[in-house]
LUMSEPA-870992 format. One record per residue: x negated, z negated, y of N, C-alpha, C in turn; residue number from 0; chain. Coordinates in steps of 0.001 Angstrom, whole numbers. Example, Ala and Ser with C-alpha at 12.3 -4.5 7.8 and 13.67 -1.06 7.14 Angstrom:
<rs>
+---------+---------+---------+---------+---------+---------+---------+---------+---------+------+-------+
|    n_c1 |    n_c3 |    n_c2 |   ca_c1 |   ca_c3 |   ca_c2 |    c_c1 |    c_c3 |    c_c2 | resi | chain |
+---------+---------+---------+---------+---------+---------+---------+---------+---------+------+-------+
|  -13190 |   -7800 |   -5690 |  -12300 |   -7800 |   -4500 |  -13200 |   -7800 |   -3300 |    0 |     A |
|  -12850 |   -7080 |   -2250 |  -13670 |   -7140 |   -1060 |  -12900 |   -7870 |      30 |    1 |     A |
+---------+---------+---------+---------+---------+---------+---------+---------+---------+------+-------+
</rs>
This chain:
<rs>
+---------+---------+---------+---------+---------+---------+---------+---------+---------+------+-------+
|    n_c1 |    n_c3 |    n_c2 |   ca_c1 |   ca_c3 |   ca_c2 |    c_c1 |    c_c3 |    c_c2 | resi | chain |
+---------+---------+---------+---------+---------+---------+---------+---------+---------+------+-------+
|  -55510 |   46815 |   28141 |  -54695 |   45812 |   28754 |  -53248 |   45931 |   28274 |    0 |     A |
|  -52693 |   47092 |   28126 |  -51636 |   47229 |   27563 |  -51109 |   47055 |   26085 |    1 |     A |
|  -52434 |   46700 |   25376 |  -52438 |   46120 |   24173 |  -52547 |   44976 |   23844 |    2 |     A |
|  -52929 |   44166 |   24838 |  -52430 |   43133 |   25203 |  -51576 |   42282 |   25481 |    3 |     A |
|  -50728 |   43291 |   26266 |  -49818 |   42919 |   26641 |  -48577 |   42989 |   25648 |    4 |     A |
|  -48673 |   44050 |   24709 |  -48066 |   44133 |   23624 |  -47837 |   42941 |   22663 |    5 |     A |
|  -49598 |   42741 |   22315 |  -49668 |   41625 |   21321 |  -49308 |   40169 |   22188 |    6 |     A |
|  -49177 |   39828 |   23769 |  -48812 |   38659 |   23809 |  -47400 |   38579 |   24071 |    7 |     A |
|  -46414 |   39910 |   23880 |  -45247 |   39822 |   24012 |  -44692 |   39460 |   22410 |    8 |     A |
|  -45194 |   40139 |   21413 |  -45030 |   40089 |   20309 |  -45233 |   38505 |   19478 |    9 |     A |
|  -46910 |   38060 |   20197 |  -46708 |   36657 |   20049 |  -45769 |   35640 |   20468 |   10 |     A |
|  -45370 |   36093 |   21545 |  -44198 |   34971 |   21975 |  -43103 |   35264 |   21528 |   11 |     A |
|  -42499 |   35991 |   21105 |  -41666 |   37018 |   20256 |  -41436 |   35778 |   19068 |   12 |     A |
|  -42512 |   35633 |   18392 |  -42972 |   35186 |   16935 |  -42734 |   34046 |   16857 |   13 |     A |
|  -42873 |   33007 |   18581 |  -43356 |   31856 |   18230 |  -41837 |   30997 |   18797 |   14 |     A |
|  -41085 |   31865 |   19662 |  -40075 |   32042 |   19950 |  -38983 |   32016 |   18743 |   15 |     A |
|  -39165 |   32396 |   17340 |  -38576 |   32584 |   16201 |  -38379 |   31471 |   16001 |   16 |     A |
|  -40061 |   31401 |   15626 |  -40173 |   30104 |   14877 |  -39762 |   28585 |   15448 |   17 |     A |
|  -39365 |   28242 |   16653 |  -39219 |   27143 |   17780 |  -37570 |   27505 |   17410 |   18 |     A |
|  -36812 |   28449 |   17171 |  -34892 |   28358 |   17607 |  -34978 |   28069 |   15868 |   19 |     A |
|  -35670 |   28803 |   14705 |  -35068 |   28485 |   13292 |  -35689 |   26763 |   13038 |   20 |     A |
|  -36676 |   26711 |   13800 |  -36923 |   25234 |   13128 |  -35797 |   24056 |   14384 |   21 |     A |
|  -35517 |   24634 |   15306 |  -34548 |   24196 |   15922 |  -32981 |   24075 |   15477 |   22 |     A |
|  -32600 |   25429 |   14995 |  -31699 |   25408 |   13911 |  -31438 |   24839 |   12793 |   23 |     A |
|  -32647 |   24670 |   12165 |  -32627 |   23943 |   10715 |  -32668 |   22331 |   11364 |   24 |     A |
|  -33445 |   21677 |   12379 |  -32603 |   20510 |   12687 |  -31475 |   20264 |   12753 |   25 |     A |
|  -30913 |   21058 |   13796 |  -29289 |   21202 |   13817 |  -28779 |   21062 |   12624 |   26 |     A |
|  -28826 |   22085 |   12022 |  -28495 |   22165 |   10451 |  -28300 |   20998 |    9415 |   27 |     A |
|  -29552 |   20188 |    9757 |  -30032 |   18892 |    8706 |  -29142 |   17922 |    9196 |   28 |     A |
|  -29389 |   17495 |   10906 |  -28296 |   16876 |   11486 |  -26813 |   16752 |   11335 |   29 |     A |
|  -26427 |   18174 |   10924 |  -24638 |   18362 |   10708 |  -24798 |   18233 |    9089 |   30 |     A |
|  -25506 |   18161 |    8203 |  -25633 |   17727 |    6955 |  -25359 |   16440 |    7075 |   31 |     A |
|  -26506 |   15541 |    8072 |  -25834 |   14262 |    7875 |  -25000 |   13941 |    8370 |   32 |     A |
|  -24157 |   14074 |    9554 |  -23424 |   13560 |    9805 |  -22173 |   14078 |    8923 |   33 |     A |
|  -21760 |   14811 |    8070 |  -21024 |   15547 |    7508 |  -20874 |   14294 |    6345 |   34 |     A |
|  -21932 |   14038 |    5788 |  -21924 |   12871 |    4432 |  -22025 |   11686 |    4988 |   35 |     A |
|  -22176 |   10905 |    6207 |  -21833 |    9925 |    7298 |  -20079 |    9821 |    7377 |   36 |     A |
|  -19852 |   11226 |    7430 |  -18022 |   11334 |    7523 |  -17651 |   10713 |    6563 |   37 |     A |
|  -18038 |   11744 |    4621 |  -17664 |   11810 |    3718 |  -17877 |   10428 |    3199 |   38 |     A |
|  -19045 |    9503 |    3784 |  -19199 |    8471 |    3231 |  -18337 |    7717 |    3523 |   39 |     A |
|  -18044 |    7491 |    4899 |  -16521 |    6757 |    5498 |  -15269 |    6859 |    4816 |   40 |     A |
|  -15069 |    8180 |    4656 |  -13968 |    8098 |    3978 |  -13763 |    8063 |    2940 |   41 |     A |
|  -14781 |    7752 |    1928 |  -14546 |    6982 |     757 |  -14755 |    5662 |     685 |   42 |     A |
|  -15241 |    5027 |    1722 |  -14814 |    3519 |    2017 |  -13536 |    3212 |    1903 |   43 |     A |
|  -12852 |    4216 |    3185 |  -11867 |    4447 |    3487 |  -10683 |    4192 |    2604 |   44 |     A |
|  -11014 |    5544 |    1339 |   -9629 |    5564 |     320 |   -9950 |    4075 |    -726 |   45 |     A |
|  -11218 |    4100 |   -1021 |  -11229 |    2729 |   -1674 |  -10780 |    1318 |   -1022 |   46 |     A |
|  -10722 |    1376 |     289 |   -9893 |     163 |     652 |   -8639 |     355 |     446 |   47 |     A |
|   -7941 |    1323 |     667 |   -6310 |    1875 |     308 |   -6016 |    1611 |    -821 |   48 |     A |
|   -7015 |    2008 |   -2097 |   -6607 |    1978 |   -3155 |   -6972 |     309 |   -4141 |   49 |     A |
|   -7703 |    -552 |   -2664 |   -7421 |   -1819 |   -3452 |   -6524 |   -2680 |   -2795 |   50 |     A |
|   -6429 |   -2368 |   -1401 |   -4628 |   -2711 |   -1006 |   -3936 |   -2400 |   -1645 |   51 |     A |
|   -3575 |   -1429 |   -2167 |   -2093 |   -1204 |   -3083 |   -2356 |   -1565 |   -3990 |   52 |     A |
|   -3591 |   -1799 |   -4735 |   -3652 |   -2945 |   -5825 |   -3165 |   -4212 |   -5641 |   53 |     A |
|   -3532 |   -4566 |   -4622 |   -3109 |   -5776 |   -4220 |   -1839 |   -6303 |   -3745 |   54 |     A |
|    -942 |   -4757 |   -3304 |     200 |   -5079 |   -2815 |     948 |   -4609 |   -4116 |   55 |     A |
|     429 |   -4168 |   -5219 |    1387 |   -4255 |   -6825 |    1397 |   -5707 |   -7012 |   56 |     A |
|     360 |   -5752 |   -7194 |    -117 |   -7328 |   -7600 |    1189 |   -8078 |   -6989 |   57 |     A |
|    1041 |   -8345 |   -5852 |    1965 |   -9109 |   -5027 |    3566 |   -9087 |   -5663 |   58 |     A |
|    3957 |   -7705 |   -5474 |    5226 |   -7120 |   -5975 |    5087 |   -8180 |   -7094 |   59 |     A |
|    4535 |   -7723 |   -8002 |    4899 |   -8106 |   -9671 |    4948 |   -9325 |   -9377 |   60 |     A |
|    3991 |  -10561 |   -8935 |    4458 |  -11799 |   -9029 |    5762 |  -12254 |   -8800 |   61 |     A |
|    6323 |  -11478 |   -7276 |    7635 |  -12395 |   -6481 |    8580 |  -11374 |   -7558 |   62 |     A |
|    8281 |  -10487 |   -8494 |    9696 |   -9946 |   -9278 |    9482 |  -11055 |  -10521 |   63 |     A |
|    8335 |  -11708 |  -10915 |    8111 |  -12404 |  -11851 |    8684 |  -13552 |  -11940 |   64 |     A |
|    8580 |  -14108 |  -10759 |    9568 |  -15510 |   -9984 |   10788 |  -15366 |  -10000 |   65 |     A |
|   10815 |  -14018 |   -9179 |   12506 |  -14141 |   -9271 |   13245 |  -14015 |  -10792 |   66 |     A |
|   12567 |  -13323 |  -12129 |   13120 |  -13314 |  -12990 |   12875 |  -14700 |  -13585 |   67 |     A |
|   11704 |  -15415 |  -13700 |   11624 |  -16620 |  -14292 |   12823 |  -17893 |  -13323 |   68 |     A |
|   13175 |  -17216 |  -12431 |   14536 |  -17993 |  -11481 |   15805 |  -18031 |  -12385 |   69 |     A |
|   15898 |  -16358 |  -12324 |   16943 |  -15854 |  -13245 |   17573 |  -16532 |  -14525 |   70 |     A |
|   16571 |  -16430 |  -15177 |   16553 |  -17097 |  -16447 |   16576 |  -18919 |  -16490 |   71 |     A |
|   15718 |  -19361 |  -15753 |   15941 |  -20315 |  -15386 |   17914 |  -20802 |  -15747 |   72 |     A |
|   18389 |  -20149 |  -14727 |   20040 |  -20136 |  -13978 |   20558 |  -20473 |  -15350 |   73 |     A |
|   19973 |  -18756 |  -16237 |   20708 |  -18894 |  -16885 |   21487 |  -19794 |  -17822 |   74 |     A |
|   19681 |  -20290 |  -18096 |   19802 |  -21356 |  -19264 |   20881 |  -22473 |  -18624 |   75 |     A |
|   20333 |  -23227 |  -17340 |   21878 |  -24063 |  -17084 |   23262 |  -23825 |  -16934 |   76 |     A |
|   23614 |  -22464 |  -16828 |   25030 |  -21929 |  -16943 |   25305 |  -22223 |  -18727 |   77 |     A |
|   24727 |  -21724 |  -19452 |   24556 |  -21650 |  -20713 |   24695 |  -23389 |  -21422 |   78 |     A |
|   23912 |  -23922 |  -21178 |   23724 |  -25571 |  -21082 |   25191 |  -26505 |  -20140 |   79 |     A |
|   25457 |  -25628 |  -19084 |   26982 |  -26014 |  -18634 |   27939 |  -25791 |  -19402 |   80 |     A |
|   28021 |  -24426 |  -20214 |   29137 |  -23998 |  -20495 |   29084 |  -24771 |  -21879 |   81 |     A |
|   28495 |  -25059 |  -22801 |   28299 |  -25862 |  -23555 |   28955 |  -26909 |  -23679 |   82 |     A |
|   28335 |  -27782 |  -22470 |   29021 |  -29177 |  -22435 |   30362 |  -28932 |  -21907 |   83 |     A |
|   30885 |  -28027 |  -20991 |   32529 |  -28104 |  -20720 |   32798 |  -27753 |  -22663 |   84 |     A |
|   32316 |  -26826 |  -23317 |   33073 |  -26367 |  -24599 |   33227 |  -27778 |  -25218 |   85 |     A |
|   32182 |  -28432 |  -25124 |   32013 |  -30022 |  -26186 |   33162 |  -30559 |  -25395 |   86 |     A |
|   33556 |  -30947 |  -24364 |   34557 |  -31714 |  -23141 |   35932 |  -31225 |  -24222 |   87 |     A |
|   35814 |  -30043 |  -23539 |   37390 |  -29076 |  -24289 |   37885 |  -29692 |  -26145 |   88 |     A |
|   37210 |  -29690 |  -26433 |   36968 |  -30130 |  -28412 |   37059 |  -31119 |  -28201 |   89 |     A |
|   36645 |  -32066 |  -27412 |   36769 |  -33411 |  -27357 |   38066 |  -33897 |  -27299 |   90 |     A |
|   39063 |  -33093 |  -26340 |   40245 |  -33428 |  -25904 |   40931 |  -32579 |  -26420 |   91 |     A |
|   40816 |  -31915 |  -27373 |   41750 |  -30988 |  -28624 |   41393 |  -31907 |  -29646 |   92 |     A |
|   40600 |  -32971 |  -30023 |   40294 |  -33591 |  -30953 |   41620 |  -34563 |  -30615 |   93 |     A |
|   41666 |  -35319 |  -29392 |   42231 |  -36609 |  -29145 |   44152 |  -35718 |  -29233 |   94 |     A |
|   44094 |  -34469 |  -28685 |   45471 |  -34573 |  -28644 |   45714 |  -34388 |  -30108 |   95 |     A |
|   45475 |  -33842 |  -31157 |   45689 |  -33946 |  -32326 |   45582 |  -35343 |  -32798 |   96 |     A |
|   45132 |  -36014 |  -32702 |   44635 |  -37424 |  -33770 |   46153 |  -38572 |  -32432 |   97 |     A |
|   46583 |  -37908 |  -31187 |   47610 |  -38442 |  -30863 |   48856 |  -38667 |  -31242 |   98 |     A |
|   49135 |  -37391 |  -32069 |   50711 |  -37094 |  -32573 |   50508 |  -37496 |  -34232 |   99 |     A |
+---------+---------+---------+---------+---------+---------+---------+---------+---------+------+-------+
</rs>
């Protein structure tokens, strides 16, 4: 009887093992996935970041693109002004000479 009692302590012993490691290795598998559940998020994550700031270069460059095609714009009519006052000026250095 006492060998018995041995071998059904020993069996439960055994089976007791085997019930917490295969319990463990769920656990285990579980924090695996949720671990690459995380990792997967947050490479959603940085890839949305990194096509916002694509998008907010993008943005940048146009309104600096505008404002320089503004720029230039200006320029040309300052340039195109100053012109016609120079032609004005010659015009009336022409007349005071051809006066006297």
């Amino acid at each position: 009887m006492n060998s018995l009692m041995k071998m059904t302590v020993a069996l439960s012993a055994f089976l007791f093992i085997i019930v917490a490691s295969n319990s463990y290795s769920q656990s285990a598998i579980q924090r695996m996935d949720d671990a690459e559940t995380r990792a997967d998020r947050l490479e959603d994550k940085a890839d949305q970041i990194r096509e916002a700031d694509e998008d907010a270069k993008e943005a940048v460059e146009k309104v600096r693109e505008k404002q320089a095609d503004k720029m230039e714009d200006r320029a040309d009519q300052l340039r195109e002004s100053a012109e016609d006052e120079a032609d004005r000026i010659e015009d009336r250095a022409d007349k005071v000479r051809d006066s006297y």
